[in-house]
matplotlib code that plots the C-alpha trace (Angstrom):
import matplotlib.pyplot as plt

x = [164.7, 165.3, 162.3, 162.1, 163.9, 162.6, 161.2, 159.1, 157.9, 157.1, 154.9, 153.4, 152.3, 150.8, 148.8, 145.5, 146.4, 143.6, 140.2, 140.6, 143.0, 140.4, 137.5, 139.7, 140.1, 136.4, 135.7, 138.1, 137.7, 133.5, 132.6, 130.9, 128.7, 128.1, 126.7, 124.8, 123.1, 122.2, 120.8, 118.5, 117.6, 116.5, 114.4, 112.7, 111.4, 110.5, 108.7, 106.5, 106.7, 110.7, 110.7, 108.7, 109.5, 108.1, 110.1, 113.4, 113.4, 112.7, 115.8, 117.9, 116.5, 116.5, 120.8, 121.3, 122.8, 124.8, 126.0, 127.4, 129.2, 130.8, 132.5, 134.1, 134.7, 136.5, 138.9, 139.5, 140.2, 142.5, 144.9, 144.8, 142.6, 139.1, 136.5, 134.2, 132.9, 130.8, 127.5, 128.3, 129.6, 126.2, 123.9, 126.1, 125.9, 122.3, 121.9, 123.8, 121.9, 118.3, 119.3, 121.5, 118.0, 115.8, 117.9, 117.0, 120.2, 119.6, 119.4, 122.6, 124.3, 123.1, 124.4, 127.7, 128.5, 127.8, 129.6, 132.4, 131.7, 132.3, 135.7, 136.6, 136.4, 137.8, 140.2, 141.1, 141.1, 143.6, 145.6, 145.7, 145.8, 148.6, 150.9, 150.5, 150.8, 147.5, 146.0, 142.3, 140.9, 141.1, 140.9, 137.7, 136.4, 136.7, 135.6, 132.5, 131.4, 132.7, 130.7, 127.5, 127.9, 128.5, 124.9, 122.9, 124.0, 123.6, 120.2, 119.5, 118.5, 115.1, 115.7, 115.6, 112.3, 112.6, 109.4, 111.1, 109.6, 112.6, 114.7, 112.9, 113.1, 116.7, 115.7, 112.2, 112.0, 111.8, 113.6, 110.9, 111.1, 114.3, 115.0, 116.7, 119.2, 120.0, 120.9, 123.4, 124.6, 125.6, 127.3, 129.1, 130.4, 131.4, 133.4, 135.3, 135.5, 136.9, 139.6, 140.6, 141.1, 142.3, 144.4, 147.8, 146.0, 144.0, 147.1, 149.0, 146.0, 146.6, 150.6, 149.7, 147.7, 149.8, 153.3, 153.1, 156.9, 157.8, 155.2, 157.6, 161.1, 159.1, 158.8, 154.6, 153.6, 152.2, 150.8, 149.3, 147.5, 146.4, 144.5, 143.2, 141.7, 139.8, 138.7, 137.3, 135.4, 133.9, 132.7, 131.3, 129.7, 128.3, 126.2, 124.8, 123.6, 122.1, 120.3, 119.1, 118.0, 116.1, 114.5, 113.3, 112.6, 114.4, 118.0, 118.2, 121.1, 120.3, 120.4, 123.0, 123.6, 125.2, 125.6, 129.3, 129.3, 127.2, 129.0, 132.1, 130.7, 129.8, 132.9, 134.7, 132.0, 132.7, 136.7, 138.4, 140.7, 140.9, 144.6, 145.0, 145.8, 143.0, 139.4, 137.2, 134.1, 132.6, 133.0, 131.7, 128.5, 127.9, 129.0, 126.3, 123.6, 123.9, 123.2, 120.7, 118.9, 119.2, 117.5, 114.8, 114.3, 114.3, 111.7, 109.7, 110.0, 108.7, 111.9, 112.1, 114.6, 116.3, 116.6, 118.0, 121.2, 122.1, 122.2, 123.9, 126.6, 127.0, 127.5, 130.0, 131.8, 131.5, 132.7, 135.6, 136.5, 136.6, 138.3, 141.3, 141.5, 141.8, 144.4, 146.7, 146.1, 147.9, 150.8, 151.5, 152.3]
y = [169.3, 165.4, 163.7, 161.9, 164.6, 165.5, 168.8, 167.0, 164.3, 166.6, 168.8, 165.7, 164.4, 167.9, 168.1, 165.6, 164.5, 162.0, 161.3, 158.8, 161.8, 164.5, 161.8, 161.6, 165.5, 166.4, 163.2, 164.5, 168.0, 167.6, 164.3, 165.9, 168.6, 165.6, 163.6, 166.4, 167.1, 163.7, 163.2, 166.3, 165.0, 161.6, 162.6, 165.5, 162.5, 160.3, 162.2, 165.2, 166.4, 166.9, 170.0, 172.1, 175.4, 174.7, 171.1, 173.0, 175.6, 172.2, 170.8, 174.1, 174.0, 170.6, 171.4, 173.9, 171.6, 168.8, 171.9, 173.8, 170.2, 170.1, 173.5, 172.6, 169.1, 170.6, 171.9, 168.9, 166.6, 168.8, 168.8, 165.0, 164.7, 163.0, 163.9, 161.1, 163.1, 165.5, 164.2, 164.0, 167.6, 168.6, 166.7, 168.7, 172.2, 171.3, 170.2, 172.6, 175.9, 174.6, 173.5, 177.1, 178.8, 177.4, 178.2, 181.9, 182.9, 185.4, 183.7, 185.5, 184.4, 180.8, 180.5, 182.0, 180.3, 176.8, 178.1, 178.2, 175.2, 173.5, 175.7, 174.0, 170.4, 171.2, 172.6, 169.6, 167.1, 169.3, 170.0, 165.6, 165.4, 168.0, 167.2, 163.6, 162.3, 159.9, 159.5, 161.5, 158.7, 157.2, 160.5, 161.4, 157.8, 158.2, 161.6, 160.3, 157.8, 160.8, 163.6, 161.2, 159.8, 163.8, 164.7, 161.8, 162.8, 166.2, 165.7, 162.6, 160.6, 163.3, 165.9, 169.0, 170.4, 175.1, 177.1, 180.4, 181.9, 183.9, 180.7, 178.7, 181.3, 180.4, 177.1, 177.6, 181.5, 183.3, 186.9, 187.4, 184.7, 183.5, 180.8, 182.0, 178.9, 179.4, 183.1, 181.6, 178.8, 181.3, 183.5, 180.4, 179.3, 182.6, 182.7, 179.4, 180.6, 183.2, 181.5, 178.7, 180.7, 183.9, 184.1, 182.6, 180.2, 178.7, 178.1, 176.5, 174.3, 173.3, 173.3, 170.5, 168.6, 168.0, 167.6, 167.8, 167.7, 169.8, 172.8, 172.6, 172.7, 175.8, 177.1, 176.9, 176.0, 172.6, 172.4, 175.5, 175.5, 171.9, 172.8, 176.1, 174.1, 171.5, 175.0, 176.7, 173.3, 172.8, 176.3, 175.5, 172.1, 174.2, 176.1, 173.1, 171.9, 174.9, 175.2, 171.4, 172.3, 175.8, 173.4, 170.8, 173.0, 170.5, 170.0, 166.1, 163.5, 161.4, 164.3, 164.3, 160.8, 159.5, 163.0, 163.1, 160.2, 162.3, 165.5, 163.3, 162.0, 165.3, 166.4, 163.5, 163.8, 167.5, 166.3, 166.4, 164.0, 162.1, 162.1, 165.8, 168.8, 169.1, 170.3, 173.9, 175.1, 175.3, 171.8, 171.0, 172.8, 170.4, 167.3, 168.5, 169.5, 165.7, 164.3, 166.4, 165.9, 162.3, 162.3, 164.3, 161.9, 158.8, 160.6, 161.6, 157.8, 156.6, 154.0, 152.8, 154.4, 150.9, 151.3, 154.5, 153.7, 150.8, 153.5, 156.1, 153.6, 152.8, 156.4, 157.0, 153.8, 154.9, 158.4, 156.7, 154.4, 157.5, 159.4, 156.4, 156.3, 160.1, 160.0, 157.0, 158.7, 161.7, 159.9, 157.7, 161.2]
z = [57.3, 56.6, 57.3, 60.7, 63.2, 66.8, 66.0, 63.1, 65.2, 68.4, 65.7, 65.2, 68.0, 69.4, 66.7, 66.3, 62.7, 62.4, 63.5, 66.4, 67.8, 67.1, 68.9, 71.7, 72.3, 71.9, 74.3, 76.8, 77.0, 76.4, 77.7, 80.6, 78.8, 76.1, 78.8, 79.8, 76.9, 76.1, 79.4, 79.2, 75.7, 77.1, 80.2, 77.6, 75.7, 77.8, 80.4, 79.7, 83.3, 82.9, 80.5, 82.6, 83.9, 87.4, 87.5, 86.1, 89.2, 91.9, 90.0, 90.5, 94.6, 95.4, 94.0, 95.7, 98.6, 96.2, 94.9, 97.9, 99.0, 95.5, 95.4, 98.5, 97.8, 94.3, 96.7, 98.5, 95.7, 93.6, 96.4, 95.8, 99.2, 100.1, 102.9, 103.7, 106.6, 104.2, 105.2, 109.1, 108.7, 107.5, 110.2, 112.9, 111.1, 110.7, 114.8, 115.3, 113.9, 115.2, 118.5, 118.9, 117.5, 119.6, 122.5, 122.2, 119.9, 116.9, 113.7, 112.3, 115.3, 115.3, 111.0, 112.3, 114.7, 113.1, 110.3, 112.2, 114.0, 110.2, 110.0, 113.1, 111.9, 108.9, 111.0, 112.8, 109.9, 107.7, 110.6, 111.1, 107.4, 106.7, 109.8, 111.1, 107.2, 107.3, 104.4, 104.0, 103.5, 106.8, 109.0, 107.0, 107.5, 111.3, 111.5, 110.2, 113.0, 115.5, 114.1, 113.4, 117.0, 118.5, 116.2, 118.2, 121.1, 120.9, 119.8, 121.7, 118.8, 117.8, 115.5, 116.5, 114.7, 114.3, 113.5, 113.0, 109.5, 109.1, 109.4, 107.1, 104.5, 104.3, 102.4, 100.9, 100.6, 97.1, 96.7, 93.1, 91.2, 92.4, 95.4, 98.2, 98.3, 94.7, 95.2, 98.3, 96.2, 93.1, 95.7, 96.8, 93.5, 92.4, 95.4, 94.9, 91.4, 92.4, 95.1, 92.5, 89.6, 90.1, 93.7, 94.8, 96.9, 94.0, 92.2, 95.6, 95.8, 92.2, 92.8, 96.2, 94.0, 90.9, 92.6, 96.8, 96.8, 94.4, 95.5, 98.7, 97.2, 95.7, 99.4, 99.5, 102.8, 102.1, 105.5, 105.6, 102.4, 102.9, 106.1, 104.6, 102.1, 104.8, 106.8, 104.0, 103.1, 106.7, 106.4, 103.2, 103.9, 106.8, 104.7, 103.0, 106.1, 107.3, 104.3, 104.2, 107.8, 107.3, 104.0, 106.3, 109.3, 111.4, 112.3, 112.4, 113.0, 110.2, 107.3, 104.7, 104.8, 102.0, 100.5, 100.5, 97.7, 95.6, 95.9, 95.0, 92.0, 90.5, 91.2, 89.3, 86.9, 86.4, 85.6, 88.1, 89.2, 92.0, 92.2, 92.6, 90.4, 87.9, 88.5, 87.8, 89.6, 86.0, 85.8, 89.1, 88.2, 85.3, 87.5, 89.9, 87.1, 85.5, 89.5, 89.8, 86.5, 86.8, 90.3, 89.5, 85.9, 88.5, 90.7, 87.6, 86.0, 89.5, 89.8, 93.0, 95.6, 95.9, 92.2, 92.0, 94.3, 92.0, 89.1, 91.1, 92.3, 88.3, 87.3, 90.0, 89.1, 85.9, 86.9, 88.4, 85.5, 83.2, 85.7, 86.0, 81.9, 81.8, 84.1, 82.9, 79.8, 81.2, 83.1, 79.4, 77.8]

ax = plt.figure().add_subplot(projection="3d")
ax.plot(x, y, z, "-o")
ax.set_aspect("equal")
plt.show()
């Protein structure tokens, strides 16, 4: 074969034939789990208190909400979407729940129906999203001053405080060793696992995200899937805030604020891209571990809170940064 033709050249470019290429790959693939590691590393030596058994199961708890946002914000993005809304979605679910239980409605009941309360909204913004053609962005943006304005005044500015044992155990009760909200939170993930990976409507969302137009001339219901996707996450986000509720015995307006920024970040962190069509639940979980880790190492390292939201608002611009690289990187190929 003369030296020089197309087949020899598309050989070589598939293959990483020199170290910056081979940097490159392990960077891209493992830059999360990297930064993981290192992270872990770091705290480990510069705290005592970190590598402790009894801190390690308050970092897995105190995650157990960040985590529940993030499978369902995995969703979102991947279809190339954004919900702002997040943390207002879980002050109403929250509201919602307490004031429903301390109304007289069985607990079950109460989680149900504010379950489907969340469906509802997500509900609504796909069906905007999906049919009216405004970007996420904005409708998320404005559902957020609507649902925080509908939490005050539902609750009329005091939170909304729930005594019930049996509710409380939802957030701070052990089945053994093993936190209640972690059990719900692993039954969540393998779950969205489950939908992303391994059913039609994963790959749709995947299909959405990665070409919009072209997952129609393939005769997917755009529409459809679109809003299924902003259902399923107000159900989800739901259950974060029920959980953040029964954890603080009190449904209150002003909980989860800010929370949708986090649960972004891990899910940029965990690669996904903000453009649409790439992200996994597995890499969520590591997105959300190096939040997590790095909250708890800021608590430990007694930095003040106004210091910790300068360095969250550097990792996620960080996130971000990576995130753009990654994906003109992908586009330039």
């Amino acid at each position: 074969m003369p030296k020089g033709t197309s087949t020899e050249l598309e050989i070589t470019q598939n293959k990483p034939n020199n170290w910056k290429q081979t940097l490159y790959l392990i960077f891209d693939k493992g830059s999360t789990m990297i930064g993981l590691v290192l992270l872990f590393v770091i705290l480990s030596i510069v705290t005592t208190d970190f590598l402790t058994v009894d801190n390690l199961i308050n970092v897995t708890r105190q995650a157990t909400v960040l985590c529940i946002m993030a499978v369902a914000m995995t969703f979102i993005i991947i279809t190339g979407g954004i919900d702002l809304s997040a943390g207002s979605q879980i002050a109403v679910s929250g509201v919602a729940v307490s004031g429903l239980i301390v109304a007289g409605v069985p607990i079950p009941l109460a989680v149900l129906l504010a379950i489907m309360i969340g469906g509802l909204i997500g509900l609504f913004i796909g069906g905007v999203v999906s049919t009216q053609k405004i970007p996420p962005f904005i409708v998320t943006l404005g559902m957020t001053t609507i649902l925080s304005g509908l939490a005050f005044v539902y609750t009329q500015g005091n939170p909304i405080a729930v005594s019930d044992a049996t509710f409380r155990a939802l957030g701070r009760g052990y089945i053994g060793p093993i936190p209640i909200p972690v059990i719900i939170m692993v039954i969540v993930v393998i779950i969205g696992h489950i939908l992303l990976s391994h059913t039609r409507f994963g790959r749709y969302v995947y299909m959405i995200g990665d070409n919009e137009e072209a997952a129609r001339l393939c005769g997917i219901n755009v529409n459809w899937v679109k809003t299924g996707v902003y259902v399923l996450g107000g159900a989800i986000m739901s259950i974060a805030g029920i959980i953040l509720a029964s954890r603080l015995s009190t449904g209150s307006p002003n909980s989860g604020t800010g929370s949708e920024l986090d649960a972004i970040a891990a899910v940029v962190l965990g690669g996904a891209n903000l453009f649409g069509g790439e992200g996994k639940i597995v890499g969520t979980l590591m997105g959300v571990a190096i939040i997590s880790i790095l909250n708890n190492g800021l608590n430990l390292l007694d930095v003040s809170s106004y210091n910790q939201l300068m360095i969250k608002g550097v990792v996620i611009l960080l996130a971000v940064w990576l995130n753009s690289i990654k994906a003109r990187k992908k586009m330039s190929v």
